[in-house]
N, C-alpha and C positions, 0 to 999 in steps of 0.2 A: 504494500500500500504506500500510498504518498503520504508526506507529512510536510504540514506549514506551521511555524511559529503562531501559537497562540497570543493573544491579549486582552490586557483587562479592558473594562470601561475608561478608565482612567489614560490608560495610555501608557500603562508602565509593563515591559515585557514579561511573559511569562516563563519560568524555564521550562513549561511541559511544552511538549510539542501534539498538534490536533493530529491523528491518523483519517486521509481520507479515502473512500470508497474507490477501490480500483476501477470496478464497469463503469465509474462515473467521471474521476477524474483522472485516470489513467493509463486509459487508450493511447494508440499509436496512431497518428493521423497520418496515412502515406498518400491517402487524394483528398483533394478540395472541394472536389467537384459539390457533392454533397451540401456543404457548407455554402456554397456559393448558393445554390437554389433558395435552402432556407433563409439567404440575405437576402436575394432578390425578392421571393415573395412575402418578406416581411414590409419590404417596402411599397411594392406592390399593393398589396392588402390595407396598406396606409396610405393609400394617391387619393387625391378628391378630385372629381371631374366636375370643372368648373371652364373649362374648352368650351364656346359653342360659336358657330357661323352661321349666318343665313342665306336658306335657299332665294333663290332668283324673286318666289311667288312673298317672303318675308322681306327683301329690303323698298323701302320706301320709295316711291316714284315708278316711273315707265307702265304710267296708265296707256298715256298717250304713242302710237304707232312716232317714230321718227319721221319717216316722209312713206312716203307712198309707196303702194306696194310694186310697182311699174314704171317706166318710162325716166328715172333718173340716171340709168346708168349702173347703179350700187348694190349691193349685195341685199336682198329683201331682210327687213329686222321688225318685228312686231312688239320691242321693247327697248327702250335702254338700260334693263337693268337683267340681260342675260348674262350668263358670266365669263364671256368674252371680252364684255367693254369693262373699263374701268370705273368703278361705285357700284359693280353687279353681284349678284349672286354669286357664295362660292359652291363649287361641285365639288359630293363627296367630303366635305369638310366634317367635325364635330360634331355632335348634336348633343352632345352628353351625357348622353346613355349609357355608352361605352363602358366594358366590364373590365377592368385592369387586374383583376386576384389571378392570382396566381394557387393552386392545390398542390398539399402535399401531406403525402399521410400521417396519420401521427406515429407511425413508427419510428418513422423517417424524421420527423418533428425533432424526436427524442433522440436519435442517434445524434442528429448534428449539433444540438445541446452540450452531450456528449461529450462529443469531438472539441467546440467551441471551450468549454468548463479543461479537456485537455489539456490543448493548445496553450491555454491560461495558465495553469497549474506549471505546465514542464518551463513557461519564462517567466515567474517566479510572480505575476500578476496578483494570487492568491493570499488573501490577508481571515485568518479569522480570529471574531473578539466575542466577547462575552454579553450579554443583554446591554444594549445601552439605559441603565440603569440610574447611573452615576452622573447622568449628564439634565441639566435643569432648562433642555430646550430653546438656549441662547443659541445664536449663529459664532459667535465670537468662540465661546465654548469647543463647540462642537467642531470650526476649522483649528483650535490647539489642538482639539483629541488627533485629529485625520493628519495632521501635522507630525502630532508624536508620536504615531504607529505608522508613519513612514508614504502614507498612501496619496500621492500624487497625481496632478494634469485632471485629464479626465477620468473621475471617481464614480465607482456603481459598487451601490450599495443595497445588499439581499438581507430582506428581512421578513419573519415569519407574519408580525403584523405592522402596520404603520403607526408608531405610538407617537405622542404630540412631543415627543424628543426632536424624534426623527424629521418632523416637519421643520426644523430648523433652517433645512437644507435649501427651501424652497426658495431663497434669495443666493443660490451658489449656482452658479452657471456652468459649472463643471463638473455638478454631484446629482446622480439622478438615486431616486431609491425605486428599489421594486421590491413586492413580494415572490416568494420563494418559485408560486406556483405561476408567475406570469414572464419568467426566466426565458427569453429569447436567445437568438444568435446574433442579431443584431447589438444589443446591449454589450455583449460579452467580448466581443470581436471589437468593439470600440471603443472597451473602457482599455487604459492604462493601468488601474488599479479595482480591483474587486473586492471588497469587504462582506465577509458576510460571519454575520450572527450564527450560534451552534444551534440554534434553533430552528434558522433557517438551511443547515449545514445539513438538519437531521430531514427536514421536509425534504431537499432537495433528494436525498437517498432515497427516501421509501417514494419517490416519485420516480424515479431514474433507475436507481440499483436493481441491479439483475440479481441477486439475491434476492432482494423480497419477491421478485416476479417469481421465482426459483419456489421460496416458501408454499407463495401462494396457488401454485399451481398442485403441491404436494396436497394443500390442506382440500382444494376441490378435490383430488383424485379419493381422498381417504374418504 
């Protein structure tokens, strides 16, 4: 198993070291491929379509024929706002309907998790500490705590619930918090620094850990 330096609330190091879950955080990542999809369609899943164009029969004007349907010489046109001339219709453009998600199953969800929480762990991203407890919900506070357990740039912080500590963070532009069970690839892949609470350390296992799937398959079978 893998192991990360633990820490108190306080900020001051601990000398035990946390053991973490190998199916979890300590995979071997030889493709990316995987990963990539789960980035894409995180993003994906998050677009707002807010695109839209108008057809020839929606833009404003070309009631009126230009000239005549014969005898000028010119190409016949029954409108100025086809979408040939300029201030016409566009063709084919947006309408905003368009479906941008992207699927992907949750297997596959959870392996690239996985992979992500790996990748994390093997370059030393990985910070865990003990209930923010000890902290009384100041901004000031809370960037000496993050300060003195070393965790830098951009900070992501896992936790089992969001207690009014935690909300601290909400004026830091570089500290996002999540709960345990809404842990993406995205997040993970973009923090610098990962914090997470033993609490949220334990949620993330019996989410992920191929032991308990292992368990749980035993206690159906019996």
């Amino acid at each position: 198993m893998s192991q990360v330096p633990a820490f108190t609330a306080t900020g001051t190091k601990s000398t035990k070291k946390v053991a973490l879950d190998k199916s979890v955080f300590g995979l071997t990542v030889e493709n990316h491929e995987l990963l990539k999809q789960a980035y894409v369609a995180y993003q994906a899943n998050g677009r707002e379509n807010f695109a839209r164009t108008k057809t020839r029969g929606e833009v404003r004007g070309g009631g009126k024929k230009p000239w005549k349907q014969k005898g000028t010489g010119r190409a016949r046109f029954g409108s100025s706002r086809v979408p040939i001339w300029r201030g016409g219709g566009i063709t084919f453009g947006p309408t905003g309907n368009e479906n941008y998600s992207k699927k992907l199953n949750i297997k596959s969800k959870r392996l690239a998790i996985r992979q992500a929480l790996s990748l994390a762990t093997s370059a030393n991203k990985m910070i865990v500490v003990d209930e923010f407890k000890n902290l009384n919900g100041k901004t000031k506070d809370f960037v000496t705590f993050l300060d003195k357990i070393g965790a830098q740039r951009r900070i992501l912080i896992v936790v089992c619930n969001k207690p009014g500590q935690v909300l601290a963070t909400r004026n830091l532009s570089n500290v996002k918090v999540v709960k345990a069970e809404y842990l993406n690839v995205f997040d993970v892949l973009n923090s610098d620094t990962i914090v997470v609470c033993n609490k949220a350390l334990s949620a993330i296992g019996d989410w992920l850990g191929e032991n308990v799937k292992t368990a749980k398959k035993e206690e159906v079978k019996k």
